[in-house]
DSSP file (Angstrom, degrees, kcal/mol; ACC not computed):
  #  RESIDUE AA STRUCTURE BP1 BP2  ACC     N-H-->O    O-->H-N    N-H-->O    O-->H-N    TCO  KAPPA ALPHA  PHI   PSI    X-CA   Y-CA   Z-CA
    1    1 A X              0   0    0      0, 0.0     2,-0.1     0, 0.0     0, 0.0   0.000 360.0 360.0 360.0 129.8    0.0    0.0    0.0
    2    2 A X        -     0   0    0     46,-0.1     2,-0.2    67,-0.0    69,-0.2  -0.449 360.0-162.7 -77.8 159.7    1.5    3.5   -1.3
    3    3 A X  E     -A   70   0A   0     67,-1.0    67,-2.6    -2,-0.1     2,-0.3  -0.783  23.0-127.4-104.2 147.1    1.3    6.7    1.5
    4    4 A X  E     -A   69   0A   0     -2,-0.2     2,-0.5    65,-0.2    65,-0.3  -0.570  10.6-142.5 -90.3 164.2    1.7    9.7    0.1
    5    5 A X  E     -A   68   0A   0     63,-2.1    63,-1.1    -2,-0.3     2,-0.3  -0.981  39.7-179.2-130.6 113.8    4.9   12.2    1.8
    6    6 A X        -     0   0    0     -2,-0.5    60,-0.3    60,-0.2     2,-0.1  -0.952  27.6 -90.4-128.1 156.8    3.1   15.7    1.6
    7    7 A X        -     0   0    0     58,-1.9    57,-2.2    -2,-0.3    58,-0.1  -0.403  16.6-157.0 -39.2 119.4    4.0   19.2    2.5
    8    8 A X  S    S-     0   0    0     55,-0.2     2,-0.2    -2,-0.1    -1,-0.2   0.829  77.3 -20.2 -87.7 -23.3    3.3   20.6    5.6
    9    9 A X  S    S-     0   0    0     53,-0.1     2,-0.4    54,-0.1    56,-0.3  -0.679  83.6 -71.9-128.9-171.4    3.4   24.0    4.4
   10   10 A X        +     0   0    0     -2,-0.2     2,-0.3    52,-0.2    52,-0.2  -0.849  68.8 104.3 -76.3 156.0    4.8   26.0    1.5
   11   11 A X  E     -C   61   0B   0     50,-2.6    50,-2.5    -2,-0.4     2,-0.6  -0.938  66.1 -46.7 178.1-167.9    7.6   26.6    1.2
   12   12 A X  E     -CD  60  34B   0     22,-3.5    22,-1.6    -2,-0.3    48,-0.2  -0.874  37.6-131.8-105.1 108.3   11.1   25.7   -0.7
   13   13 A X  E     +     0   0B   0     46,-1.2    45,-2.6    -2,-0.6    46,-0.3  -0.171  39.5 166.4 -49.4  90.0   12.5   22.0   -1.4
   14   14 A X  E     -     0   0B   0      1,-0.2     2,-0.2    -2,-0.2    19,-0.2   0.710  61.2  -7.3-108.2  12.5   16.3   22.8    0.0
   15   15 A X  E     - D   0  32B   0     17,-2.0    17,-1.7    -3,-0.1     2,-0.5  -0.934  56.2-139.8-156.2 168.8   17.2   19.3    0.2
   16   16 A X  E     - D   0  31B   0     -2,-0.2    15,-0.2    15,-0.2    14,-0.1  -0.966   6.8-165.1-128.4 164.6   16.2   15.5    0.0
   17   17 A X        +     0   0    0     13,-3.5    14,-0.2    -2,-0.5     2,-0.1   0.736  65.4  54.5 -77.4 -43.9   17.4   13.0    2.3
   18   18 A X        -     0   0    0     12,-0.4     2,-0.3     4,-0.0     6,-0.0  -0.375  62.3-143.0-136.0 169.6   16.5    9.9    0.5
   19   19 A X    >   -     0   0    0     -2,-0.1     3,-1.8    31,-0.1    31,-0.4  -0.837  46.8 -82.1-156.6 132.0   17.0    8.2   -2.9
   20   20 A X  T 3  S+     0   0    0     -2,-0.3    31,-0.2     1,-0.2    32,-0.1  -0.569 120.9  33.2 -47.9 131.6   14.6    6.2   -4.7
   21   21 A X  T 3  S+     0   0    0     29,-2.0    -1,-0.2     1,-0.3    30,-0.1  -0.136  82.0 150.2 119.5 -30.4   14.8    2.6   -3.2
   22   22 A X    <   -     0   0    0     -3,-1.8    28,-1.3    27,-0.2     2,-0.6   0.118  44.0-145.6 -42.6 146.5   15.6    3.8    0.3
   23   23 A X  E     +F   49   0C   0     26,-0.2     2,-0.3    24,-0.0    26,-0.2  -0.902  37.4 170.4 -99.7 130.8   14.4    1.5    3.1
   24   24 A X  E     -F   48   0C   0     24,-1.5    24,-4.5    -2,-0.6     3,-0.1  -0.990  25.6-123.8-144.6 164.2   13.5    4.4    5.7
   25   25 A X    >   -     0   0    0     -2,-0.3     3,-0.9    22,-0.3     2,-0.3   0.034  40.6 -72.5 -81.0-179.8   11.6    4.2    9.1
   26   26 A X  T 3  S+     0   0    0      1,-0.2    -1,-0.2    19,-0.1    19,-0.2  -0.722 120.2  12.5 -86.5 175.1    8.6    5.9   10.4
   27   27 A X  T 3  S+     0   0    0     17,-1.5     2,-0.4    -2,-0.3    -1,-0.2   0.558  95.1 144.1  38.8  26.9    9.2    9.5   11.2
   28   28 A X    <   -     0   0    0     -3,-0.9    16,-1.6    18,-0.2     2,-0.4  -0.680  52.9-101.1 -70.7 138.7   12.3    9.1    9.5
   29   29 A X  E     + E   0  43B   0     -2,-0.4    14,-0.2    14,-0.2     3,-0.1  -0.712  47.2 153.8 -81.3 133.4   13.6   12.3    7.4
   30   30 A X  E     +     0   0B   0     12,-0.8   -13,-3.5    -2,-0.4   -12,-0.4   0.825  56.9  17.4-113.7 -54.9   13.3   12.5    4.2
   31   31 A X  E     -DE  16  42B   0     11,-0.6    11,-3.0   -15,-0.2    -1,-0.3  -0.956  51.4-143.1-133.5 165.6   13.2   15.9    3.2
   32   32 A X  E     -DE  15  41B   0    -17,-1.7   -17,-2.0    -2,-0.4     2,-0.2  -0.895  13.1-165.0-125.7 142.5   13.9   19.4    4.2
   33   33 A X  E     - E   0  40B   0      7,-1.1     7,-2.1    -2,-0.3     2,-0.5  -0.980  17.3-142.5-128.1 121.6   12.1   22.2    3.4
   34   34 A X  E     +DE  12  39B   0    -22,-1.6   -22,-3.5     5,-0.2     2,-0.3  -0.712  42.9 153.0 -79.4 104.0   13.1   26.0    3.7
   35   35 A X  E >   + E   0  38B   0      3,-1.7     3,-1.0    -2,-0.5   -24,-0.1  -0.996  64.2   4.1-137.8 130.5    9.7   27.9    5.0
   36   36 A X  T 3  S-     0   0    0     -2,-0.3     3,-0.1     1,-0.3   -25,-0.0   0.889 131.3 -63.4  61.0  30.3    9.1   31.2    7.0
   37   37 A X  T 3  S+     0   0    0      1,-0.3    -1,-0.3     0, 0.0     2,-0.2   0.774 118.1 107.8  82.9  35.1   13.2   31.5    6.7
   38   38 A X  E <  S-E   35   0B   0     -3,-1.0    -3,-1.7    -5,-0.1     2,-0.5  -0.912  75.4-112.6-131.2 163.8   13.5   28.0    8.9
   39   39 A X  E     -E   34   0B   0     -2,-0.2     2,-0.4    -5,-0.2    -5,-0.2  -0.882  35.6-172.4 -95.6 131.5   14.6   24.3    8.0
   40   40 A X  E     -E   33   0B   0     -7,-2.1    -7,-1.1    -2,-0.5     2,-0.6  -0.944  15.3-143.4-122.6 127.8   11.6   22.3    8.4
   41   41 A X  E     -E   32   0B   0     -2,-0.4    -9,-0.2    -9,-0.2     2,-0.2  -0.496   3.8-139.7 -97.8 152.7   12.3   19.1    8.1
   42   42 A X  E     -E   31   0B   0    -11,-3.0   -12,-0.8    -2,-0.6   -11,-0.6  -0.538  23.8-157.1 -78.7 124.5    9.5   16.4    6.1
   43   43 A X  E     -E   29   0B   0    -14,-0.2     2,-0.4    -2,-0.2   -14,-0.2  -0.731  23.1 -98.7-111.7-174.7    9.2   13.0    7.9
   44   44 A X        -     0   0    0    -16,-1.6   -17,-1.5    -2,-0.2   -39,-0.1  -0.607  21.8-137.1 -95.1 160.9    8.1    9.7    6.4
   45   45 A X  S    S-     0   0    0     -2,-0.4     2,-0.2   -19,-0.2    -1,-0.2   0.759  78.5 -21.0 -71.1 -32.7    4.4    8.9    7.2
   46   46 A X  S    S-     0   0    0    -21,-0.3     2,-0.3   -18,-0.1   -18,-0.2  -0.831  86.9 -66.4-173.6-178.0    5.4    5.0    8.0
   47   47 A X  S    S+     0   0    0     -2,-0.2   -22,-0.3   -21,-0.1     2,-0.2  -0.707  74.9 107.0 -99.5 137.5    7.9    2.6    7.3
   48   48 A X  E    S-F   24   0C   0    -24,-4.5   -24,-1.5    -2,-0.3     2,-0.3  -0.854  70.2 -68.1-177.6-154.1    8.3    1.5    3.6
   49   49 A X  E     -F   23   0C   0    -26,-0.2    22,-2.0    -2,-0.2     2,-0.9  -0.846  47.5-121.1-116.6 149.7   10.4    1.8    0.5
   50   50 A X  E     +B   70   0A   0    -28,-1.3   -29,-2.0   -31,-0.4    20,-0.3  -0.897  36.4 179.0 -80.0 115.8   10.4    5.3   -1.1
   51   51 A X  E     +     0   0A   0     18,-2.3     2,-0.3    -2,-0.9    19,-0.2   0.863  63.1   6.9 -69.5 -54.4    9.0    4.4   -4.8
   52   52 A X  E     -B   69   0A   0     17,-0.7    17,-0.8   -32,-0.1     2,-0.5  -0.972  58.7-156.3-164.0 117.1    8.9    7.7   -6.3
   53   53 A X  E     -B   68   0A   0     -2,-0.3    15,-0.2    15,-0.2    14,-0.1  -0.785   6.4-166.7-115.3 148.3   10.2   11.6   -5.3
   54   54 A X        +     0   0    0     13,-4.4     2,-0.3    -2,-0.5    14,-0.2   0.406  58.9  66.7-121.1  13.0    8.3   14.4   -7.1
   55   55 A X        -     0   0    0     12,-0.3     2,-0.3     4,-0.0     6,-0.0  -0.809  54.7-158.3 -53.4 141.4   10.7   17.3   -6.2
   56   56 A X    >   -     0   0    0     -2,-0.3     3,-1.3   -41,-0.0   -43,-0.1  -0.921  39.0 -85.1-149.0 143.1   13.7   18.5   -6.6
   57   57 A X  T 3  S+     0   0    0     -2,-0.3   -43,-0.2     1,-0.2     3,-0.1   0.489 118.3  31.5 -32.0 135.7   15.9   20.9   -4.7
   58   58 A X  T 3  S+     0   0    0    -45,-2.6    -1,-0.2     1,-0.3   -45,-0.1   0.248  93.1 134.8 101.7 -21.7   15.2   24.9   -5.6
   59   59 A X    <   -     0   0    0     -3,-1.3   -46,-1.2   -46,-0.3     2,-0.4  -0.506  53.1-139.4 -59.3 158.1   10.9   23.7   -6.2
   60   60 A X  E     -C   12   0B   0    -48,-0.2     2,-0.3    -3,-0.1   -48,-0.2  -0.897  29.6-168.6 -97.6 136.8    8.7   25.9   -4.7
   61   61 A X  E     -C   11   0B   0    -50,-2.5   -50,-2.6    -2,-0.4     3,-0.1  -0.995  15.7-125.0-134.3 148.2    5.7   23.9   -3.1
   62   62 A X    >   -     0   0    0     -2,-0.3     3,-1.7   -52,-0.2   -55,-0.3  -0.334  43.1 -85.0 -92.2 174.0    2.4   24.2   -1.5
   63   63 A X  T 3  S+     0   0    0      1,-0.2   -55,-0.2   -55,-0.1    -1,-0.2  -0.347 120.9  19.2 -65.8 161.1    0.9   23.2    1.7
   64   64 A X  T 3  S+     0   0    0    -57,-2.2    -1,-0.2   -58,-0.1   -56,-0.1   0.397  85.9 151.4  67.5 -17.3    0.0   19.6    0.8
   65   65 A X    <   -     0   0    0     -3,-1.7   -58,-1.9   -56,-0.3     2,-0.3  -0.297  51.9-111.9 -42.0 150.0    2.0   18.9   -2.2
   66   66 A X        +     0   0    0    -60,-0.3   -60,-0.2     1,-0.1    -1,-0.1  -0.849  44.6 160.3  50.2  25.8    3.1   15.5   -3.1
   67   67 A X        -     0   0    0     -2,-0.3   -13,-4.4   -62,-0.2   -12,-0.3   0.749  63.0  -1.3 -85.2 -53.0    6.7   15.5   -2.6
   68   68 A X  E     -AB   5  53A   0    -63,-1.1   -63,-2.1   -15,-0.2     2,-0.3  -0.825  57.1-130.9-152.3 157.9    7.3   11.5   -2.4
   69   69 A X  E     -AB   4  52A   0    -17,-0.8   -18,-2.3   -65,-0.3   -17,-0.7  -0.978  15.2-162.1-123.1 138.4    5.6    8.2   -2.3
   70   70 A X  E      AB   3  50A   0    -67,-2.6   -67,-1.0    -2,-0.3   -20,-0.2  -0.924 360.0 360.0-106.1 110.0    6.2    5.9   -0.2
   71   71 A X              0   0    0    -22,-2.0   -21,-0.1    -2,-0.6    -1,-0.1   0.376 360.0 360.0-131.5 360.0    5.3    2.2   -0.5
């Protein structure tokens, strides 16, 4: 079963963590996001594989976005 890894706010993709394939944990981090001039960093929803990342450093994203799947 996929979970989706969404934004908590908007804000600016300044790094990812993780790699397609990665085995990560829950509340692991995956990505960091530059919002309201702080790093916030994105954790994973659950424990899984990451399948598919839908960002890439320098995006602008909204609250909600879609960043990563998670499988």
């Amino acid at each position: 079963m996929s979970m989706e890894i969404t934004a908590p706010m908007p804000g600016k993709i300044a790094s990812i963590v993780v790699n397609v394939g990665t085995q990560v944990q829950e509340e692991e981090e995956v990505i960091i996001m530059d919002a309201m001039k702080m790093e916030i960093p994105v954790y994973a929803p659950g424990a899984g594989t990451i399948k598919e990342i839908k960002v890439k450093v320098g995006d602008s994203v909204n609250e909600g976005q879609v960043l990563a799947i998670l499988e």
